[in-house]
PDB file of N, CA, C and O in Angstrom:
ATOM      1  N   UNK A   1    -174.621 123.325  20.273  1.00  0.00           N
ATOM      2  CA  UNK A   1    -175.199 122.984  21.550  1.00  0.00           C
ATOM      3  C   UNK A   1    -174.435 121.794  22.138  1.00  0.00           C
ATOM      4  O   UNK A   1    -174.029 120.798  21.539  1.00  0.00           O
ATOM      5  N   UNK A   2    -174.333 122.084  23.343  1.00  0.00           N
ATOM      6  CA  UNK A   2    -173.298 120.665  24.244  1.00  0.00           C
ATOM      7  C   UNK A   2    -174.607 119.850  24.579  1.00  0.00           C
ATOM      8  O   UNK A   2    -175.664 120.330  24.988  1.00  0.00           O
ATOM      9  N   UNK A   3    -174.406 118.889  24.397  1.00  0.00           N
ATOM     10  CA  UNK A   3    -175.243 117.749  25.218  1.00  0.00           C
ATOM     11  C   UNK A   3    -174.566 117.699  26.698  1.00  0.00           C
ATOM     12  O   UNK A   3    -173.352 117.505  26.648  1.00  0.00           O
ATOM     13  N   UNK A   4    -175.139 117.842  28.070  1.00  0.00           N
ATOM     14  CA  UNK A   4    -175.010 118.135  29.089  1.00  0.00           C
ATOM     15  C   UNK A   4    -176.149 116.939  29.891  1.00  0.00           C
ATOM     16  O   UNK A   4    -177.344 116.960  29.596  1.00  0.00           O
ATOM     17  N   UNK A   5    -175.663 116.073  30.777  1.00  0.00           N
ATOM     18  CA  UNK A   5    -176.492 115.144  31.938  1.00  0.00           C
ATOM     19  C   UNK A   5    -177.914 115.798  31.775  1.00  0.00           C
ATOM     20  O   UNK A   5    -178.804 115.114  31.270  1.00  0.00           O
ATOM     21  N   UNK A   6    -178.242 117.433  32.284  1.00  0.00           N
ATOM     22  CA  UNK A   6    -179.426 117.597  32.512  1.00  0.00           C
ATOM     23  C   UNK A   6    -180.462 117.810  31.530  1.00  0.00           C
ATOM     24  O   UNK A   6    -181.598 118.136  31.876  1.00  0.00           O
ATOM     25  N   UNK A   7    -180.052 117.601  30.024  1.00  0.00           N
ATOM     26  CA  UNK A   7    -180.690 117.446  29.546  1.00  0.00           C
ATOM     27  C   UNK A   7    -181.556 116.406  29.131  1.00  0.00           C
ATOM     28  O   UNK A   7    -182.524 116.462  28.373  1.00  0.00           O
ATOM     29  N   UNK A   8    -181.084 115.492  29.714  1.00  0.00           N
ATOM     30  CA  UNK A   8    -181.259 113.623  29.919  1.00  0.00           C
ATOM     31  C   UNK A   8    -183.191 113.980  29.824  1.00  0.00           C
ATOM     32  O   UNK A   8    -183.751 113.719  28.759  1.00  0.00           O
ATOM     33  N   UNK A   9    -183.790 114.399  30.673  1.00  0.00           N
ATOM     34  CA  UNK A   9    -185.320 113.872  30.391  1.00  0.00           C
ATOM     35  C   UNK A   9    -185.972 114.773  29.289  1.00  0.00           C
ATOM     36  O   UNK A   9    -187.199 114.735  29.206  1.00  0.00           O
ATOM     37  N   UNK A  10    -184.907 115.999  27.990  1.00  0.00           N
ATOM     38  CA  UNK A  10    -185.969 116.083  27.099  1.00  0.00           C
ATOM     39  C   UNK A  10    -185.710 115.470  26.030  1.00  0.00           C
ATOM     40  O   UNK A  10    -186.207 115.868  24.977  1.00  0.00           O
ATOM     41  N   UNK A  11    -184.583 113.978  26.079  1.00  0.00           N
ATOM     42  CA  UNK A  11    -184.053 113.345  24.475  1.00  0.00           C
ATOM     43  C   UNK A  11    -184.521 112.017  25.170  1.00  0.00           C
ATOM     44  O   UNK A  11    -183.617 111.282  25.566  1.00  0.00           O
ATOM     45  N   UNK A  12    -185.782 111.628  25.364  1.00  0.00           N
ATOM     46  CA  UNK A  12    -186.376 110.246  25.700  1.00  0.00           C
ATOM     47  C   UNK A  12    -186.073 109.137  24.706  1.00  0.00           C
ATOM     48  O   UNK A  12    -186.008 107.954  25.043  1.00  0.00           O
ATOM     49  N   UNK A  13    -185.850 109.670  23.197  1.00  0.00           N
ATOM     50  CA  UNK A  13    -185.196 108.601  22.497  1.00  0.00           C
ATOM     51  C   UNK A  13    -184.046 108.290  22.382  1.00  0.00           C
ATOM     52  O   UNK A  13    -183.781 107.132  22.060  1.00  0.00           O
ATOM     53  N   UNK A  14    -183.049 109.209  22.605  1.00  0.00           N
ATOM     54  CA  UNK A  14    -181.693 109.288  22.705  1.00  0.00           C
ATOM     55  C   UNK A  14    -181.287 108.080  23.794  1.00  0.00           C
ATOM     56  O   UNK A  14    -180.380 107.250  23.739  1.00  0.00           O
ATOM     57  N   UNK A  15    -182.367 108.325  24.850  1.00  0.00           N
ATOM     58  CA  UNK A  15    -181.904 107.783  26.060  1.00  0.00           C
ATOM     59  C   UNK A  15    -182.121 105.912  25.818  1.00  0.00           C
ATOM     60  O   UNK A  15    -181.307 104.995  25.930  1.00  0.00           O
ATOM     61  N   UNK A  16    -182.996 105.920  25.599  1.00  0.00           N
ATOM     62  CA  UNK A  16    -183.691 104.609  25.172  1.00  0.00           C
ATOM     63  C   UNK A  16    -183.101 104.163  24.228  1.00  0.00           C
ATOM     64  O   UNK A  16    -183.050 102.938  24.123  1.00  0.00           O
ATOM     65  N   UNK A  17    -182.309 105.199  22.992  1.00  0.00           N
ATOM     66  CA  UNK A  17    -181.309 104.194  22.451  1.00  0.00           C
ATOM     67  C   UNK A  17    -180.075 103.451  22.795  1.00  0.00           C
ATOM     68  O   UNK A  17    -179.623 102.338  22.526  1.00  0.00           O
ATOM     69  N   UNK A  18    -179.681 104.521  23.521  1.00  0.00           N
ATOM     70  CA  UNK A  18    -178.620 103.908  24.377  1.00  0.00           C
ATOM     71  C   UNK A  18    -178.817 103.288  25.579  1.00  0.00           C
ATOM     72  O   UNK A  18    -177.891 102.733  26.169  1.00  0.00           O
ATOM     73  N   UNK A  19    -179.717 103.322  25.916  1.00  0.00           N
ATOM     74  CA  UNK A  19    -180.055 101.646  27.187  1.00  0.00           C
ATOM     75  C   UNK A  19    -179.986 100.845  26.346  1.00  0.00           C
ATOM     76  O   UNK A  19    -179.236  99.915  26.641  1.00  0.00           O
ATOM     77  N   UNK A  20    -180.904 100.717  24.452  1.00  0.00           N
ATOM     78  CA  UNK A  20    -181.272  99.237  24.156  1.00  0.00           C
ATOM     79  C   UNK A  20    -179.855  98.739  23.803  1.00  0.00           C
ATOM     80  O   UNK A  20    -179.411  97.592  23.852  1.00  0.00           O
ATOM     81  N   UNK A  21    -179.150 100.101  23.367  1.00  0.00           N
ATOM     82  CA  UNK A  21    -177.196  99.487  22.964  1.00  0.00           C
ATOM     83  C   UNK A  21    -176.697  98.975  23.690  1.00  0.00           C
ATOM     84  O   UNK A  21    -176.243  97.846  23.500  1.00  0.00           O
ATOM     85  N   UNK A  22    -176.589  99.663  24.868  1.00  0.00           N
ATOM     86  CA  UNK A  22    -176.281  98.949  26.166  1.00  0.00           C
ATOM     87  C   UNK A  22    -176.130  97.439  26.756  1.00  0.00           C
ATOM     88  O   UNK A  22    -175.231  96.717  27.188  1.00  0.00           O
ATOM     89  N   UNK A  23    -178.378  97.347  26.378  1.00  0.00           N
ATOM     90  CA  UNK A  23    -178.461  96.050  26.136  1.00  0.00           C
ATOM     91  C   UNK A  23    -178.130  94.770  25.679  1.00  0.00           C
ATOM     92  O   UNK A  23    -177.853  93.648  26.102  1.00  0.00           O
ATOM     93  N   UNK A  24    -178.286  95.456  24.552  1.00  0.00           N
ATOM     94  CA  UNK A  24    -177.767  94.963  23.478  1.00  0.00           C
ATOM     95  C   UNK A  24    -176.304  94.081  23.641  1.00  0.00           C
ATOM     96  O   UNK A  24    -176.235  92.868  23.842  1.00  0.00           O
ATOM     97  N   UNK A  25    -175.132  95.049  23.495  1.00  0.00           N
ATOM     98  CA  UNK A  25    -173.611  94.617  23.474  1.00  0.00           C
ATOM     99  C   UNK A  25    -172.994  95.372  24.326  1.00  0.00           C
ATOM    100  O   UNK A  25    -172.811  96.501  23.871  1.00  0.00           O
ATOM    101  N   UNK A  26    -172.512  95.181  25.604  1.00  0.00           N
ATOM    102  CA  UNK A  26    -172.150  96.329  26.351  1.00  0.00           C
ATOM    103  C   UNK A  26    -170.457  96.458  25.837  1.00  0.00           C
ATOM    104  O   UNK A  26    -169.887  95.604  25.158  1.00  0.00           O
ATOM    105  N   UNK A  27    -170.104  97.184  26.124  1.00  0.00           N
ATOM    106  CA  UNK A  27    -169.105  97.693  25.870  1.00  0.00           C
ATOM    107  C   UNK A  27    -167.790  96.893  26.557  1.00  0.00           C
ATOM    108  O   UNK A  27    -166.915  96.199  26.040  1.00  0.00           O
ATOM    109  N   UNK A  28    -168.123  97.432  28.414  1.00  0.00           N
ATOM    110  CA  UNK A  28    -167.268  96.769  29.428  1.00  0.00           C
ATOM    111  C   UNK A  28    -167.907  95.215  30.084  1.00  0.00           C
ATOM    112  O   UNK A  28    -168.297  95.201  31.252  1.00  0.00           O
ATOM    113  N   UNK A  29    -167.940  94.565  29.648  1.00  0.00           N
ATOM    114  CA  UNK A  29    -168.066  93.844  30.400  1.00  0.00           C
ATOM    115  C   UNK A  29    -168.135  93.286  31.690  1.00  0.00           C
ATOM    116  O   UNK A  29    -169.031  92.649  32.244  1.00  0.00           O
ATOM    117  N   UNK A  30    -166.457  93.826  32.252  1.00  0.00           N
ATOM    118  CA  UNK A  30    -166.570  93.104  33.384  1.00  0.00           C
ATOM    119  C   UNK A  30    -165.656  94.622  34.146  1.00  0.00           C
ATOM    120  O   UNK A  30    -164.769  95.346  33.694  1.00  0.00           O
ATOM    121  N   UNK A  31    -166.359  94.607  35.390  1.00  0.00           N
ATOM    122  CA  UNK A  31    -164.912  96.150  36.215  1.00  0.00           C
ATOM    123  C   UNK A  31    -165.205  95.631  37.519  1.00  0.00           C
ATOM    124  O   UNK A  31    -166.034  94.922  38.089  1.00  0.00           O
ATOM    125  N   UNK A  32    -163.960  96.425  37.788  1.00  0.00           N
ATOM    126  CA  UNK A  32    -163.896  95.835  39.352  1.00  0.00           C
ATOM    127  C   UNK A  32    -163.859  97.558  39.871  1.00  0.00           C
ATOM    128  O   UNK A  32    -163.681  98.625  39.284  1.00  0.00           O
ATOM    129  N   UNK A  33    -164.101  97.193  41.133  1.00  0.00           N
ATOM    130  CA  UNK A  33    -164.258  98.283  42.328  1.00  0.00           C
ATOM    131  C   UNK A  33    -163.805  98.005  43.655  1.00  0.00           C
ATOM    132  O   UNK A  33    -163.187  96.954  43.820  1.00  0.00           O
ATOM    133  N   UNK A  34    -164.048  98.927  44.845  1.00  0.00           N
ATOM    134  CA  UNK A  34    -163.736  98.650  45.654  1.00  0.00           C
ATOM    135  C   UNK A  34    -164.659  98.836  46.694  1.00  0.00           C
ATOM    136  O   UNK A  34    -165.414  99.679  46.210  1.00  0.00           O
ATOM    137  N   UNK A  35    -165.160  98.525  48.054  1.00  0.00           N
ATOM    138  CA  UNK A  35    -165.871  98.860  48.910  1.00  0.00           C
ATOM    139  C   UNK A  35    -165.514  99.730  49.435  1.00  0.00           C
ATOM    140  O   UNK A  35    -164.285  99.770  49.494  1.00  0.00           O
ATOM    141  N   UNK A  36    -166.151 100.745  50.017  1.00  0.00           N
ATOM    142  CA  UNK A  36    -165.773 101.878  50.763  1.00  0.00           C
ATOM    143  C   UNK A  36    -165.884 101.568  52.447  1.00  0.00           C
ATOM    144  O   UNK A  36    -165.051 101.705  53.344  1.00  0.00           O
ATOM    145  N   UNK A  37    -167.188 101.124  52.454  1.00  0.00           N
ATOM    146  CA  UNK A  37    -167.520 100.292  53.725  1.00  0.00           C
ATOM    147  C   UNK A  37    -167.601  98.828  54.257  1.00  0.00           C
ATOM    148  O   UNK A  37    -167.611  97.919  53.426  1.00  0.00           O
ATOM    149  N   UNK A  38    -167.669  98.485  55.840  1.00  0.00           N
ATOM    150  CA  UNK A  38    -168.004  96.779  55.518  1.00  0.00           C
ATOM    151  C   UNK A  38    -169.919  96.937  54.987  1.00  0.00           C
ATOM    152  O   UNK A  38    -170.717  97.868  55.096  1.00  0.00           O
ATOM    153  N   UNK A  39    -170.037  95.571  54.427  1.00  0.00           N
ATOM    154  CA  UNK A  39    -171.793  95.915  54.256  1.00  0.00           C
ATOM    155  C   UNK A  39    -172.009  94.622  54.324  1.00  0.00           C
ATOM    156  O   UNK A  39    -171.260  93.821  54.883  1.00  0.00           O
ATOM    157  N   UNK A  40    -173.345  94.282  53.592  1.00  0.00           N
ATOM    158  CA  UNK A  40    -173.536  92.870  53.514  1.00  0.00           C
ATOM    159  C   UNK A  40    -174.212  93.017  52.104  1.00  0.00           C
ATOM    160  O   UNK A  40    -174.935  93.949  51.750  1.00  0.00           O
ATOM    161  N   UNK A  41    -173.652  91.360  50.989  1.00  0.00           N
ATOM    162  CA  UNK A  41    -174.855  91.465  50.077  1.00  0.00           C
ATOM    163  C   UNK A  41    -175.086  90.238  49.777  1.00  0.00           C
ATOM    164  O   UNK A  41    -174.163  89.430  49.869  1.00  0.00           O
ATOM    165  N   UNK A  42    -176.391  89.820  49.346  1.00  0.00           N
ATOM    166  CA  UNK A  42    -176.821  88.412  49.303  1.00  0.00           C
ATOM    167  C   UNK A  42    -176.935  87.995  50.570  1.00  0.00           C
ATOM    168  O   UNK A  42    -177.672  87.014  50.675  1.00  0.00           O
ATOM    169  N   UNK A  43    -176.328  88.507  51.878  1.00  0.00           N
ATOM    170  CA  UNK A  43    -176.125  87.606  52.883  1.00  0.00           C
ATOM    171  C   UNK A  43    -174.886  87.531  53.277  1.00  0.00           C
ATOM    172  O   UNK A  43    -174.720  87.057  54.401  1.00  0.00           O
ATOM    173  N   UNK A  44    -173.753  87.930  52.554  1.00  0.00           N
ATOM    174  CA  UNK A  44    -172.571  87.922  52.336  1.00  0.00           C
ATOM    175  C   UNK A  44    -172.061  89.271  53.235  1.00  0.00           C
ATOM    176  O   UNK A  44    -172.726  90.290  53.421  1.00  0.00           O
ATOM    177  N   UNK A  45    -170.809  89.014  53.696  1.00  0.00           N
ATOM    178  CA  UNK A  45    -170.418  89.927  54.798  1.00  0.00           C
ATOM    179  C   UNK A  45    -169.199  90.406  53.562  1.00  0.00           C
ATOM    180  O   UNK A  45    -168.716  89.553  52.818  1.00  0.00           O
ATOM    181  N   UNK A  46    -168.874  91.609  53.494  1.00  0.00           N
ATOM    182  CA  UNK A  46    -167.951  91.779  52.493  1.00  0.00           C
ATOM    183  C   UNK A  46    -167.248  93.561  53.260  1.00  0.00           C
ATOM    184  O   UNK A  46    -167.804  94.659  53.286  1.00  0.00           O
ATOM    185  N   UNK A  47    -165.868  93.133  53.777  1.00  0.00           N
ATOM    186  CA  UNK A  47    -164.991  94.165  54.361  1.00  0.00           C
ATOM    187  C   UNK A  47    -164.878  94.960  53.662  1.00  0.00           C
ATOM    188  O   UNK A  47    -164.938  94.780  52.446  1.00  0.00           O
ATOM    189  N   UNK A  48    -164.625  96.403  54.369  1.00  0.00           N
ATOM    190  CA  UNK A  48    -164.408  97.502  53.721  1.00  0.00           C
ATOM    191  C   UNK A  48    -162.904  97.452  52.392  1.00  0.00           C
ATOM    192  O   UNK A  48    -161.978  96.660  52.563  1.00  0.00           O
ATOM    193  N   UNK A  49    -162.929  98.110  51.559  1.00  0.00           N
ATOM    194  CA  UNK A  49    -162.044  97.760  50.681  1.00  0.00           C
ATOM    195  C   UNK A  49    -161.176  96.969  50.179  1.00  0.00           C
ATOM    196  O   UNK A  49    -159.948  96.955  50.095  1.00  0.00           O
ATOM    197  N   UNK A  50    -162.583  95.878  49.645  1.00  0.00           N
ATOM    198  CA  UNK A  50    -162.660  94.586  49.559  1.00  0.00           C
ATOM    199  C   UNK A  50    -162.629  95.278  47.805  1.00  0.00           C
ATOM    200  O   UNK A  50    -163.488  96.056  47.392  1.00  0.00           O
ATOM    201  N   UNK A  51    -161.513  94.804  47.021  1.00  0.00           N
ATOM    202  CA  UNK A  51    -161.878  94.574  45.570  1.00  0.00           C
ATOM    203  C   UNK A  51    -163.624  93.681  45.150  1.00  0.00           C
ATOM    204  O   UNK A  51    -163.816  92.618  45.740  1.00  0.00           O
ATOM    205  N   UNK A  52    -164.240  93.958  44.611  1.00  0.00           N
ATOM    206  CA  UNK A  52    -165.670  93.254  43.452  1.00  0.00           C
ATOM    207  C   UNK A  52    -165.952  93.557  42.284  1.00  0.00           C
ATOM    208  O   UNK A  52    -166.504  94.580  41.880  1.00  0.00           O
ATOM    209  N   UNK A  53    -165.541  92.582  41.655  1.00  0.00           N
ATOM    210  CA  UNK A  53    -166.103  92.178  40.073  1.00  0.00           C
ATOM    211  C   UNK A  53    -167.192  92.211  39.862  1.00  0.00           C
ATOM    212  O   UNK A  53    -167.882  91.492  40.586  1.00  0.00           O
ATOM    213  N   UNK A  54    -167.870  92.993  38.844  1.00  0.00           N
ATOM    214  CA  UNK A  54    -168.998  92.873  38.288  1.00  0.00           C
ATOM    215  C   UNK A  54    -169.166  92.622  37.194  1.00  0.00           C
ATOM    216  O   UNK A  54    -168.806  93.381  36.293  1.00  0.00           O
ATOM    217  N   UNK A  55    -169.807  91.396  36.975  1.00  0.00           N
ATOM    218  CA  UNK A  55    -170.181  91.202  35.515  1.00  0.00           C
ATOM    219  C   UNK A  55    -171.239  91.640  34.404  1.00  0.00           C
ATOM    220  O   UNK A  55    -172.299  91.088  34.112  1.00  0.00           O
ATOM    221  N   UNK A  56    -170.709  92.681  33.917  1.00  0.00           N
ATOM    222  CA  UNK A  56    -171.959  93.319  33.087  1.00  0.00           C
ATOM    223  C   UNK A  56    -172.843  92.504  32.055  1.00  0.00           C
ATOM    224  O   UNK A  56    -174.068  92.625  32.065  1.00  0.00           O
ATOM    225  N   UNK A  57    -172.194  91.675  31.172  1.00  0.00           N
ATOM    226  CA  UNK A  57    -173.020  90.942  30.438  1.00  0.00           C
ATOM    227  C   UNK A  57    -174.013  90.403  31.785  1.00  0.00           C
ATOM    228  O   UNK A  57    -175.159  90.824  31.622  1.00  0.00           O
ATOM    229  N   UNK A  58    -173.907  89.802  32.726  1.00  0.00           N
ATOM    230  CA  UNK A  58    -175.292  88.987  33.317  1.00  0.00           C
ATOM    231  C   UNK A  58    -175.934  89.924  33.868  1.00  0.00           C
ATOM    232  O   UNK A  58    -176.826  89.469  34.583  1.00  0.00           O
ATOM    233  N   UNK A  59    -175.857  91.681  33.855  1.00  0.00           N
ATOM    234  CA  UNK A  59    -176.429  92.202  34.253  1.00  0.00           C
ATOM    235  C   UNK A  59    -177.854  92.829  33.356  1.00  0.00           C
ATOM    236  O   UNK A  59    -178.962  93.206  33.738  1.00  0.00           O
ATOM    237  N   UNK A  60    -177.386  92.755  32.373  1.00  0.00           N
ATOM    238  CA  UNK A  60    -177.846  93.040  30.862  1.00  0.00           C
ATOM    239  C   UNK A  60    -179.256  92.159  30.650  1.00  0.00           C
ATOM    240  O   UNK A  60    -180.318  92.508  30.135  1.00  0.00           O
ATOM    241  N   UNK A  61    -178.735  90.491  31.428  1.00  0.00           N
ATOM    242  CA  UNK A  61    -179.954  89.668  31.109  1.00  0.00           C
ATOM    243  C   UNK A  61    -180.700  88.737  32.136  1.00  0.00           C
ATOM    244  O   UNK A  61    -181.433  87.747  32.121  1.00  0.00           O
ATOM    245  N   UNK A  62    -180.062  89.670  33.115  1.00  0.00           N
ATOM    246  CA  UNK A  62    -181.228  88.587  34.532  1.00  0.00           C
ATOM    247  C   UNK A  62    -183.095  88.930  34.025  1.00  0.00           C
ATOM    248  O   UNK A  62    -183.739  89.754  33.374  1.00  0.00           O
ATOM    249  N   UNK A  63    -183.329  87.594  34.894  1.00  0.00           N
ATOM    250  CA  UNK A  63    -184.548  87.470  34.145  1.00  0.00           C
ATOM    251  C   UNK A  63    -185.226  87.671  35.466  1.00  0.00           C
ATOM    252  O   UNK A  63    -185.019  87.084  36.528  1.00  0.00           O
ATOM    253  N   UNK A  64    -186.327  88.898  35.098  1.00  0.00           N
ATOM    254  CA  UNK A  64    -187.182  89.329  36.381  1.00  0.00           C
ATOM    255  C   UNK A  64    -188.284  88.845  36.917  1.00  0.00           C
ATOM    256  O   UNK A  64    -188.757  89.363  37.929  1.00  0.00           O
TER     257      UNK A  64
END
């Protein structure tokens, strides 16, 4: 059997293990991208294909 995306909501533990791994130690840390559009975030005006870094570790542990 292939494990396939749509099977995603009948392995609820599968899934949950790999968020807490995730959590846990991520893998990538940090990737960059690009904007497709201009937008705004935070407040921040940010041009269309504008390189942005994202930092995965602080994404892992903002506090809600």
């Amino acid at each position: 059997m292939v494990c396939v995306w749509s099977f995603v909501d009948r392995m609820p533990y599968t899934v949950a293990t790999i968020l807490e791994l995730m959590r846990y130690k991520t893998l990538v840390p940090f990737t960059v991208h690009a904007t497709l559009q201009d937008t705004e975030v935070g407040g921040y005006f940010v041009q269309s294909e504008t390189m942005v870094r994202c930092n995965g570790l602080t994404l892992c542990y903002i506090n809600s």
